[in-house]
FIVO-728527 format. One record per residue (C-alpha): x, y, z; residue number from 0. Coordinates in steps of 0.02 Angstrom, whole numbers, m for minus. Layout:
<sites>
px|py|pz|k
X|Y|Z|NUM;
...
</sites>
This chain:
<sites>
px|py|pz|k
4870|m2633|4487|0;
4836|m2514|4635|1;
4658|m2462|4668|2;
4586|m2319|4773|3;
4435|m2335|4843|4;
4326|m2191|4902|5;
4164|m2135|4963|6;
4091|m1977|4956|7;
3921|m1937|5023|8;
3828|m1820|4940|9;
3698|m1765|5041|10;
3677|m1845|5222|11;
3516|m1744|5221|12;
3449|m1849|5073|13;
3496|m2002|5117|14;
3422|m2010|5295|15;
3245|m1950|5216|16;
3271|m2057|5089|17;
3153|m2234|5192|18;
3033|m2078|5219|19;
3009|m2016|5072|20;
2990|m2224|4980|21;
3114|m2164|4830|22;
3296|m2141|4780|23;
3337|m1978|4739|24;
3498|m1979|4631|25;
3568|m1831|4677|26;
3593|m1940|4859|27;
3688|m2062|4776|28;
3835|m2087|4848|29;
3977|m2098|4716|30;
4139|m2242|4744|31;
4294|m2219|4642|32;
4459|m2301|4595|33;
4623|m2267|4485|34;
4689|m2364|4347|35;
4869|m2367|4311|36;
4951|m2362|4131|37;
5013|m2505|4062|38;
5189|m2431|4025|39;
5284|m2279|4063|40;
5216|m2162|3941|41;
5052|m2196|3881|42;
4894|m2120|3889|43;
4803|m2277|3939|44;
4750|m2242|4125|45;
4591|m2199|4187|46;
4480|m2151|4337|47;
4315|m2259|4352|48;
4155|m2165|4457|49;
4033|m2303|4510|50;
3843|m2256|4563|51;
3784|m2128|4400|52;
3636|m2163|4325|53;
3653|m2257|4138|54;
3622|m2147|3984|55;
3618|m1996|4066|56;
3758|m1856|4006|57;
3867|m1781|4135|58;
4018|m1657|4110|59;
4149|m1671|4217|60;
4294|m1522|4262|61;
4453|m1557|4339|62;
4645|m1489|4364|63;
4806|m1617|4293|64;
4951|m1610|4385|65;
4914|m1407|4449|66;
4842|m1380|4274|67;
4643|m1350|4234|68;
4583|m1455|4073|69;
4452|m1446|3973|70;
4281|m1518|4013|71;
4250|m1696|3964|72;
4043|m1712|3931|73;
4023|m1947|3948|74;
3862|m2028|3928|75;
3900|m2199|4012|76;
3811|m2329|3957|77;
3839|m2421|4140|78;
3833|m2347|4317|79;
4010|m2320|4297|80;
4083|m2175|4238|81;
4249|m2187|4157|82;
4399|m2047|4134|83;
4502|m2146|4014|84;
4631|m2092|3912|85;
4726|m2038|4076|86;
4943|m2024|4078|87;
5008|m2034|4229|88;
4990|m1891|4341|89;
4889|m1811|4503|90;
4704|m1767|4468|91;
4644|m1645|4601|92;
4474|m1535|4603|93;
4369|m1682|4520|94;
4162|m1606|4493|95;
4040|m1716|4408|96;
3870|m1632|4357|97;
3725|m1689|4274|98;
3615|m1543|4213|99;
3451|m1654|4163|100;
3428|m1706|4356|101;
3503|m1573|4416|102;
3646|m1638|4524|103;
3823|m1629|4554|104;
3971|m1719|4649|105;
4147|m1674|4686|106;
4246|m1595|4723|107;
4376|m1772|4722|108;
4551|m1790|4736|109;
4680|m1778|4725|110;
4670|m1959|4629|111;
4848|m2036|4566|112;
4882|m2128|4412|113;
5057|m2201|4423|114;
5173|m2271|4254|115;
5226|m2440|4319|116;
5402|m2450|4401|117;
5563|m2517|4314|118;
5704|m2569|4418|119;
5836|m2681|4386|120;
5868|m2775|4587|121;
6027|m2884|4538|122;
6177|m2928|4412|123;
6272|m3061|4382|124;
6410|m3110|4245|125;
6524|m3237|4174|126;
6696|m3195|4125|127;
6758|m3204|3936|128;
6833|m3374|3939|129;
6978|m3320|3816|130;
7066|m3164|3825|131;
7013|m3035|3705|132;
6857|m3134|3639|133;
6662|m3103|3667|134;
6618|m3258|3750|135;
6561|m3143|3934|136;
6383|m3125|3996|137;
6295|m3011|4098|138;
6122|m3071|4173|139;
5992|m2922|4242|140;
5857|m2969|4377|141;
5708|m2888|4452|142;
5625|m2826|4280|143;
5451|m2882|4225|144;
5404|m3048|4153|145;
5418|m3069|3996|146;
5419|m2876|3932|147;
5522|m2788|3814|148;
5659|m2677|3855|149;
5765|m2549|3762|150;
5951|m2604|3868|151;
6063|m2470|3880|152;
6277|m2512|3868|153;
6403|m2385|3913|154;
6555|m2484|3897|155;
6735|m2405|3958|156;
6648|m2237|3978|157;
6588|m2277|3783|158;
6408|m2272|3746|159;
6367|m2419|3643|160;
6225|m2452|3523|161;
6057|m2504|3609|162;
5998|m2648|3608|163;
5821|m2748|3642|164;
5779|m2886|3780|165;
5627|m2981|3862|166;
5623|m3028|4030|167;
5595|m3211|4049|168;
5444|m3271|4163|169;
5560|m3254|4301|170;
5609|m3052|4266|171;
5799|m3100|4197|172;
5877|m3030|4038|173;
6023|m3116|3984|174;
6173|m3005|3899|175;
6286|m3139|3792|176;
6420|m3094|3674|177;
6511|m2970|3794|178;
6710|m2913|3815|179;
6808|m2877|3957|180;
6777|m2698|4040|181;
6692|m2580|4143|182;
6512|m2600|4098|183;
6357|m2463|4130|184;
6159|m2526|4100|185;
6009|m2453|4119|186;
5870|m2527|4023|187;
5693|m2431|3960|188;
5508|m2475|3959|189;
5436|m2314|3871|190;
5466|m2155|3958|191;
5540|m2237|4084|192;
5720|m2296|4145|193;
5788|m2397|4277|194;
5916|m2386|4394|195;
6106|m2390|4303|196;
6202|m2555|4376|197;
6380|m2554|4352|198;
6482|m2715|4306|199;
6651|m2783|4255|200;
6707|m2932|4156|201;
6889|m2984|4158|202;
7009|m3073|4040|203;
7083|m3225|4098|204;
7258|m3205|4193|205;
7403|m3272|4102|206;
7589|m3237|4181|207;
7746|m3227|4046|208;
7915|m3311|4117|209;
8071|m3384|4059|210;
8246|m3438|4115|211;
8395|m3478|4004|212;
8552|m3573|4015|213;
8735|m3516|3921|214;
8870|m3631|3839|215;
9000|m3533|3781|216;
9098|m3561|3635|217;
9248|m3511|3527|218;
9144|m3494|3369|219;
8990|m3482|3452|220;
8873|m3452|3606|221;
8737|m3588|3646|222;
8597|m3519|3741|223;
8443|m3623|3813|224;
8273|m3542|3839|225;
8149|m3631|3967|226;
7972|m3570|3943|227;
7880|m3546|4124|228;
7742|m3452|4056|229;
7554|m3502|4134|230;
7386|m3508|4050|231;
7459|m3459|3885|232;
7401|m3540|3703|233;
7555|m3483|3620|234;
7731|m3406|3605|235;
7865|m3298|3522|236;
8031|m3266|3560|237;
8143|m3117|3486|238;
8332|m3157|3516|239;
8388|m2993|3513|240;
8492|m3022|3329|241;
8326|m3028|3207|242;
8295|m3197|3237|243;
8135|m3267|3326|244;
8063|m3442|3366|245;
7884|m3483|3414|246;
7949|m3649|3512|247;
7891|m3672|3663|248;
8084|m3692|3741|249;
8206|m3671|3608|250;
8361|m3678|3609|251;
8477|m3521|3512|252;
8664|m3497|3443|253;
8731|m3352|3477|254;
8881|m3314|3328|255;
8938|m3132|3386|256;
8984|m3084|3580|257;
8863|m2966|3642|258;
8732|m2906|3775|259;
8546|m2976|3667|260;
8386|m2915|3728|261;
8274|m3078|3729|262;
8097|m3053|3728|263;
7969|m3195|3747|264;
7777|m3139|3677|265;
7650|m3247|3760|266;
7474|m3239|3708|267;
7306|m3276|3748|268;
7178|m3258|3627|269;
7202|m3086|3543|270;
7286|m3021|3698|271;
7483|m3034|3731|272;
7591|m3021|3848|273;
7800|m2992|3848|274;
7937|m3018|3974|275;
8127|m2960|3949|276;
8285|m3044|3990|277;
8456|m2949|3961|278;
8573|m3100|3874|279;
8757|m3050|3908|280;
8877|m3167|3824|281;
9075|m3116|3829|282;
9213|m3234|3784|283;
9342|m3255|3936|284;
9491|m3206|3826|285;
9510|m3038|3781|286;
9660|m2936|3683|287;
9729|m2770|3735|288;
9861|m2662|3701|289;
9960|m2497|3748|290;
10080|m2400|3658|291;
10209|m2297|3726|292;
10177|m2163|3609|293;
10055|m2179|3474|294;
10108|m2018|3378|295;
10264|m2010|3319|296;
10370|m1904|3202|297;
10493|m1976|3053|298;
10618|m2072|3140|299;
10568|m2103|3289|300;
10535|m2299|3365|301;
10366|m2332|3438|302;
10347|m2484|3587|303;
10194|m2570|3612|304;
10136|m2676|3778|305;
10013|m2813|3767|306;
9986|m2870|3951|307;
9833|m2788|3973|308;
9746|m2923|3880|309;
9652|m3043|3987|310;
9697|m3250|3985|311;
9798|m3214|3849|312;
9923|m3364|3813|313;
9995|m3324|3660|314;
10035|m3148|3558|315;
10018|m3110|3386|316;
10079|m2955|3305|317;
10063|m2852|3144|318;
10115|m2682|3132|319;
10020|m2619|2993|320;
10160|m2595|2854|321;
10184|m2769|2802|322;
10279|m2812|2968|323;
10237|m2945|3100|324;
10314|m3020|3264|325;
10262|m3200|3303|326;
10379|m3220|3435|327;
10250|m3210|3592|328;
10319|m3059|3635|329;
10189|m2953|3745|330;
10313|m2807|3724|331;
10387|m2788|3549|332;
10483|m2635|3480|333;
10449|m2572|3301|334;
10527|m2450|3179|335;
10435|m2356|3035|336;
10511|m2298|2881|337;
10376|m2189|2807|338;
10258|m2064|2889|339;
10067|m2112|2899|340;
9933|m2184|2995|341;
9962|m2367|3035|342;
9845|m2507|3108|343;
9923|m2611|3234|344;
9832|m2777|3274|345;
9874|m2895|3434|346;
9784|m3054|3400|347;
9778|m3186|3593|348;
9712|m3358|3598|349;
9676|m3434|3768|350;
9703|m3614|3811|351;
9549|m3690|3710|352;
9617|m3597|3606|353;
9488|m3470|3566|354;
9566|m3315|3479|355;
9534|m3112|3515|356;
9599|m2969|3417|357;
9614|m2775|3437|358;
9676|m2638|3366|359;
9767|m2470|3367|360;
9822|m2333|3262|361;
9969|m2278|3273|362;
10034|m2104|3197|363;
10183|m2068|3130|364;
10165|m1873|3083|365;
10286|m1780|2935|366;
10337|m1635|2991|367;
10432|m1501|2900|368;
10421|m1304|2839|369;
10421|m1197|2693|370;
10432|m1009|2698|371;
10353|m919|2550|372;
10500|m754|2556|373;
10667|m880|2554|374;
10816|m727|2525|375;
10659|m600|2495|376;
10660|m417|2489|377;
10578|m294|2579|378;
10568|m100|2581|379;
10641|m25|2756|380;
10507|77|2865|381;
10399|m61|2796|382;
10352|m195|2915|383;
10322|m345|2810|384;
10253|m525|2875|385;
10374|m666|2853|386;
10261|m799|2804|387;
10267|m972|2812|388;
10197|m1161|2788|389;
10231|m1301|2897|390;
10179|m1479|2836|391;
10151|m1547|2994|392;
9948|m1610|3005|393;
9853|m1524|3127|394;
9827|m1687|3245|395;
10034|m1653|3306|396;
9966|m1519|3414|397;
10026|m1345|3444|398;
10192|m1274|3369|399;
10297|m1174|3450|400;
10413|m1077|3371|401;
10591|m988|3410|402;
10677|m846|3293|403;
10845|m786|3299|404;
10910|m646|3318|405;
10792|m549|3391|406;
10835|m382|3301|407;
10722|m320|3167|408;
10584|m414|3232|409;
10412|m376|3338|410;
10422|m576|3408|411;
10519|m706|3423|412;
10410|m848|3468|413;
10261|m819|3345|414;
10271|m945|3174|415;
10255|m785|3063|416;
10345|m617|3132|417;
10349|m461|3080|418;
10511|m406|3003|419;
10559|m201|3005|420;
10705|m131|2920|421;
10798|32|2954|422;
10953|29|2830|423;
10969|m68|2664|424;
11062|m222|2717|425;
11040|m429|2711|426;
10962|m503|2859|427;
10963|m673|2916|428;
10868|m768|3038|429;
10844|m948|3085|430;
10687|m1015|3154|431;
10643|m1178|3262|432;
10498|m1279|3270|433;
10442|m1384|3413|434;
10304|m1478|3456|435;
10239|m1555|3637|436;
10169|m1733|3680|437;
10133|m1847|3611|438;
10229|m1797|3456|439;
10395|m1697|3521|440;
10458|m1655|3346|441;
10590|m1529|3318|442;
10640|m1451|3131|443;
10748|m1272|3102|444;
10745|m1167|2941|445;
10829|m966|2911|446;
10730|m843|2779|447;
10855|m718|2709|448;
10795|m537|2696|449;
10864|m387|2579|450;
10800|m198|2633|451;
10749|m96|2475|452;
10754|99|2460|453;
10589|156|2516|454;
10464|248|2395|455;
10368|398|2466|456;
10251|513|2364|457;
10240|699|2356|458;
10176|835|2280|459;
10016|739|2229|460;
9876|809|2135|461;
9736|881|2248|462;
9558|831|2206|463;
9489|932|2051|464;
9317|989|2003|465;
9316|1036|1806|466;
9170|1071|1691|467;
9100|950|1615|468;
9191|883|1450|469;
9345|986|1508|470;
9528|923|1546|471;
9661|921|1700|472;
9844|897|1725|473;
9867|753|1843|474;
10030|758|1958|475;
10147|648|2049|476;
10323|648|2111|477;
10440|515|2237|478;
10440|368|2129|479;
10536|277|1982|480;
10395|192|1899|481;
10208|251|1898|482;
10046|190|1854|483;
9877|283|1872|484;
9707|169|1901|485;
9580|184|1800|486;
9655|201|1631|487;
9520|273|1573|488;
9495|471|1527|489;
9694|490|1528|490;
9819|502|1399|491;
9945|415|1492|492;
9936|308|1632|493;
10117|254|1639|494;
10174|423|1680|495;
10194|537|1819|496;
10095|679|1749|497;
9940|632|1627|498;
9826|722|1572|499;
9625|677|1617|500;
9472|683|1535|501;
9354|578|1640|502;
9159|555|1542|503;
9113|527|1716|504;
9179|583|1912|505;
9311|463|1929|506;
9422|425|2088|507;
9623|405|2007|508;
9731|289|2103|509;
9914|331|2090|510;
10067|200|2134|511;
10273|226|2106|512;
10367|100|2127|513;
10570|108|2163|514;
10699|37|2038|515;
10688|m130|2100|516;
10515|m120|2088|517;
10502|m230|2254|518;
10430|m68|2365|519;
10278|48|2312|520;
10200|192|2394|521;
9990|259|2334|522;
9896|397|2326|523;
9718|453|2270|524;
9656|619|2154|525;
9460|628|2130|526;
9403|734|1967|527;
9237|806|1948|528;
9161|901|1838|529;
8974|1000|1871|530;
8834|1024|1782|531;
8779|1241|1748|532;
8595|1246|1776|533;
8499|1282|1619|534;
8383|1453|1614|535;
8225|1474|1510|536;
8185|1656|1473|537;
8010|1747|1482|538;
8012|1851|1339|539;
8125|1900|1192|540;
8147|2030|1061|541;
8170|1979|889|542;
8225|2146|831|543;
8385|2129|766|544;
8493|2208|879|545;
8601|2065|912|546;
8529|2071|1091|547;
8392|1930|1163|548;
8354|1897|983|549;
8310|1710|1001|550;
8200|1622|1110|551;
8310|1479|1176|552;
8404|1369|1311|553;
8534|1460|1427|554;
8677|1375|1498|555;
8658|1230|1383|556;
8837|1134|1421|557;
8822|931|1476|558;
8656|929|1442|559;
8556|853|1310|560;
8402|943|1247|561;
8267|789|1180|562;
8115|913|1129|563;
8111|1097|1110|564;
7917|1141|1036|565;
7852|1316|1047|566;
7679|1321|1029|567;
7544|1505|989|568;
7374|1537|1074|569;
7267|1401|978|570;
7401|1256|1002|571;
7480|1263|821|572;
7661|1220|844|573;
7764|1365|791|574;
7935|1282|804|575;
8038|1127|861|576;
8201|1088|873|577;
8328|965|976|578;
8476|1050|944|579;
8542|1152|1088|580;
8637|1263|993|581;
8461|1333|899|582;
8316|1439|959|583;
8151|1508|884|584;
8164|1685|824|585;
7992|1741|842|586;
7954|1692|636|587;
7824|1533|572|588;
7856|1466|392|589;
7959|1639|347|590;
7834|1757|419|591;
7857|1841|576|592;
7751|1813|705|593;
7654|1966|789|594;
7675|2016|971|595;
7607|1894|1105|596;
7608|1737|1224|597;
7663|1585|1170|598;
7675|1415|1259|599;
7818|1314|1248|600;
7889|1130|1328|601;
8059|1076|1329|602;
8138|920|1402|603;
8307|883|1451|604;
8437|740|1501|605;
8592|745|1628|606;
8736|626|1602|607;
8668|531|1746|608;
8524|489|1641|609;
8400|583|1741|610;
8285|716|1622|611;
8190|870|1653|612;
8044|933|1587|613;
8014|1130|1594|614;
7825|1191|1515|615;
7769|1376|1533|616;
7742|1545|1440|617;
7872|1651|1357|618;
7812|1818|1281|619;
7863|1892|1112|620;
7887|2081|1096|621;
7917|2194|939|622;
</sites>
């Protein structure tokens, strides 16, 4: 522990009269000092020790800590020391010792220092885990105390860990067991106080994956040999690449489909694992393949196939995919089908072990024919009308193109469904051709017969009509042989050219006349409406028998429907209600007639369109 020694003279004057004078004065004494660390960083154990006072005397003594004043401390020692314990670590400065009974005092000292005792860790060391993954590592820490306690801070990875407590041996080492591979951070703590950090790694063990493989190829199967060159590893894996897997150390694997298998070998080390990849490629040397000349086809056409684009092929095997075959090593057979559809041709090859290959085609052999929906139809002239049609052929023959003849009556001749237009009433006929491209190159021809009907045109149609409401209209059409008017409803006849309507509602009347032949039609519209007369409420009446404004009622009462009619006099009796529209009050209540005045009245009312109205006010009575 660091001491400080000092002397302060107090009085040179004293002290040289002091042989003089035959006594010691102790005001003269001269007064040593010294500084007592603390015993670890953080207590409150240091102290400052004056030597030279006088025994059971009391002294106070005033000082500043660290800048700060304090308050005074009054000690009686019971030596010639005087002691400032209790002390943390700090600077004491402007140190004054008095002693009122003798009438002395000393100072001021300092600055005086009492230090917290240094922690520093000087050196590391470690020992690698000895199996990957595991917590067999160690970390040693030098420099530290003997055999004190430490609080040892771990970051590990950049994560703090939990702390943990270590003593120093005699020789300052702490010993870290039970540690992992990584990046390691310590600091340890005494206290208050922390060391230096010391950073630190601890590796795994290396261990290096590698294999190498050998192939035996076979007709029913591919042998494949693995040879494990791994180093430092305590075990294996191996995925074939077909959900299989081994954990042999070099095994050896059969292969039963050709293919390109991902092999992975897994080596492992304690908990930690390692994987290398090897792409497996294993393709027989005999392989089948086949052209055809054309693989779509229409009906009755002969299809040619070519098999010597198959590789060490020795041999040909053939099946056609409707029952036939041809086992006569032909590479280029001919073949003839009878029915349209979608056939599978198969060329099967063996090579000279033999090991056998097989591949197929589809071949297509398309129907193809048309159906017109007017065959000898009819058609009204000035009338375009669309000749349509249905062909049969599948939509995988490709585009269709099409050729009509003659041209005459027609907007195209190379469109599958023209339009035909008719001047005069005559028979038409035209024959169309169908043709298709590669691969197919079908061909078909049809003819559509069309007749051109008298054409229907109306006249003198009924204009639109607006009609009260419940009242009736003559309806009008001429130009046709047969008529028939849309909606039925509200007429007396719809079948004729001239009904008579009586629409609840406005109604729009569709009209259509056909010809004789009732093959062409011409149509027209008539709207009917009706409207509503706005109803009128009068403000007064005179119930004087004059046959003139003699009843209080509705005005203009016609579609409407009155729900409440109440007339009410000056206290709120009711005086009269009625909902019929054809009534009104005349100005009497129970047979007695009523005396000049105001009355109040509400009435409501509803429209055919289900909307109401609601009229409240005055209405005055006059005699």
């Amino acid at each position: 522990m660091k001491q400080i020694l000092r002397t302060v003279v107090v009085s040179t004057l004293l002290i040289a009269l002091l042989p003089f004078i035959g006594l010691a004065t102790p005001c003269a004494t001269s007064l040593l000092y010294k500084a007592e660390n603390t015993t670890d960083c953080g207590l409150s154990d240091g102290s400052i020790i004056f030597s030279g006072v006088v025994a059971s005397n009391t002294y106070t003594v005033d000082y500043l800590y660290n800048g700060l004043p304090q308050p005074t401390l009054t000690i009686t020692p019971t030596t010639t020391d005087l002691i400032m314990s209790g002390l943390p670590a700090g600077d004491y400065e402007n140190i004054v010792i008095n002693n009122t009974s003798l009438g002395c005092n000393w100072g001021p000292f300092g600055t005086i220092t009492v230090n917290d005792p240094i922690v520093l860790i000087d050196s590391v060391s470690s020992i690698d885990p000895a199996t990957c993954g595991t917590n067999t590592g160690s970390i040693f820490l030098y420099g530290l105390r003997p055999n004190t306690t430490y609080t040892i801070n771990i970051t590990l990875n950049g994560n703090p860990q939990t702390p943990v407590t270590g003593i120093a041996n005699g020789s300052g080492m702490i010993a870290l067991g039970s540690m992992t591979s990584g990046a390691y951070d310590i600091t340890v703590s005494s206290g208050t106080c922390t060391s230096n950090s010391v950073n630190i790694n601890l590796y795994d063990p290396e261990f290096l994956p590698a294999f190498d493989y050998e192939i035996h190829l076979g007709c029913s199967g591919d042998s494949v040999f693995f040879q494990n060159q791994s180093e430092n590893a305590s075990s294996y894996t191996w995925d074939f690449g077909d959900n299989t897997s081994s954990t042999d150390l070099s095994p050896g694997h059969l292969y039963t489909t050709q293919g390109v298998y991902t092999v992975v070998l897994h080596v492992f080390n304690g908990s930690c694992e390692r994987t290398i990849t090897h792409e497996v490629t294993l393709v027989h040397p005999v392989i089948s393949a086949f052209n055809i000349t054309r693989d779509s086809i229409c009906e009755r056409q002969e299809a040619m196939f070519d098999g010597t684009p198959s590789i060490n092929a020795y041999t040909y095997s053939w099946d056609f995919g409707d029952g036939k075959t041809d086992e006569s090593n032909n590479p280029h057979p001919k073949h003839f089908y009878k029915e349209p559809g979608a056939y599978t041709v198969t060329l099967t090859v063996k090579d000279f072990v033999p090991c056998p290959n097989s591949s197929s085609q589809i071949i297509t052999v398309a129907p193809f024919s048309m159906i017109f929906d007017h065959q000898d139809t009819s058609v009204c002239i000035y009338e375009p009308m669309k000749i349509t049609g249905m062909n049969t052929a599948p939509s995988y023959v490709g585009a269709i193109n099409y050729t009509w003849s003659p041209a005459a009556g027609l907007d195209s001749t190379n469109v599958q469904e023209p339009y035909f237009y008719a001047a005069d009433t005559q028979s038409h006929l035209y024959i169309v051709t169908a043709t298709t491209g590669a691969p197919f190159n079908c061909m078909l021809t049809d003819s559509v017969r069309i007749f051109a009907q008298p054409h229907v045109r109306l006249v003198n149609v009924t204009g639109d009509r607006v009609i009260n409401y419940g009242g009736t209209t003559h309806l009008n059409a001429d130009g046709g042989y047969y008529y028939s008017w849309i909606p039925t409803s509200g007429l007396d006849n719809p079948n004729i050219k001239d009904p008579i309507a009586s629409p609840g509602e406005p109604t729009i009347y569709t009209v259509y006349a056909m010809n004789q032949y009732g093959g062409c039609r011409d149509s027209a519209t008539v709207k009917v409406d009706y409207v509503n007369d706005q109803e009128f409420v009068p403000t007064a009446f005179t119930p004087n028998g004059d046959g003139k404004n003699d009843v209080f009622k509705l005005v203009n009462m016609r579609s409407q429907r009155l729900l409440q009619f109440r007339v009410y006099d000056r206290w709120g009796n009711l005086v009269f209600q009625t909902t019929d529209a054809n009534q009104g009050w005349d100005g009497t209540y129970n047979g007695n007639v009523m005396d000049s005045g105001v009355f109040s009245y509400i009435i409501q009312v509803a429209f055919p369109d289900g909307s109401q109205k609601t009229y409240r006010g005055d209405v005055t009575l006059l005699r």
